[in-house]
Steps between C-alpha positions, in 0.01 A plus 500: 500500500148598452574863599752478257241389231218716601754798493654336141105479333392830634765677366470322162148578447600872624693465204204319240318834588809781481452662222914446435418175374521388164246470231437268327585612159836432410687697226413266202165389407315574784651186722588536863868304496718807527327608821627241712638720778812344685495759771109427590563100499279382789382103656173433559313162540140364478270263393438447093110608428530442126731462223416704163624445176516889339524569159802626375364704169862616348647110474164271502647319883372492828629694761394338883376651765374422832323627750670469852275558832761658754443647814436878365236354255505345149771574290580393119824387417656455163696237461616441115425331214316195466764308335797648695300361816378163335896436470561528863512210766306646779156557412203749627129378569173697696570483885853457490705711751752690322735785581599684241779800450447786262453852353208681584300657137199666420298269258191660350438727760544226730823428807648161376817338545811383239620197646861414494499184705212257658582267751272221600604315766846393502465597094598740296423679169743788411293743208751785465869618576519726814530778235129377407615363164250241436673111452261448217671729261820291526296173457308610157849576334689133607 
């Protein structure tokens, strides 16, 4: 099992550095949510450094990020935004072990990773569709 993991990370930060990989501008405005990749969807899991709170310019939110220490090094993961997340059971703090599945995106020049799910423990926290449409778009329109 940890063959299969070390095999599973190596190949998705292989991926955070192939220059295949998305960037992070999206078609509109600048955003990164079109390049959610389905066929580059990868697991990784770590420890939570920090949790940041960035700025989302175009509709005056808070997107959240955090900053996950894995066995290939540190790696930032965006998550959502802050009140899709605050309306979720399962919570994420500093130190918490998480693994979480996603698309891997260059952000500002920078390898980071779309999440799509994060599992802590025996919980769960599903972020987009396996297509990588994010769950918050349906929640701002109910």
């Amino acid at each position: 099992m940890r063959t299969l993991f070390a095999a599973a990370a190596a190949a998705g930060m292989l991926l955070l550095a192939s220059p295949v990989v998305s960037l992070a501008q999206g078609a509109r405005g600048g955003g990164y949510g079109r390049s959610y990749n389905p066929q580059t969807v990868w697991t990784v899991s770590g420890e939570v450094l920090a949790i940041d709170k960035v700025a989302d310019g175009r509709r005056g939110g808070y997107g959240v990020h955090v900053l996950l220490k894995t066995v290939k090094g540190d790696l930032p993961v965006h998550l959502g935004p802050s009140w899709f997340l605050e309306r979720q059971a399962m919570k994420i703090a500093v130190h918490d072990v998480i693994e979480v599945t996603g698309s891997p995106v260059i952000y500002a020049g920078k390898p980071a990773l779309l999440a799509a799910e994060v599992r802590k423990g025996s919980e769960s926290m599903r972020l987009r569709t396996a297509d990588g449409l994010p769950l918050w778009r349906r929640a701002a329109t109910r």
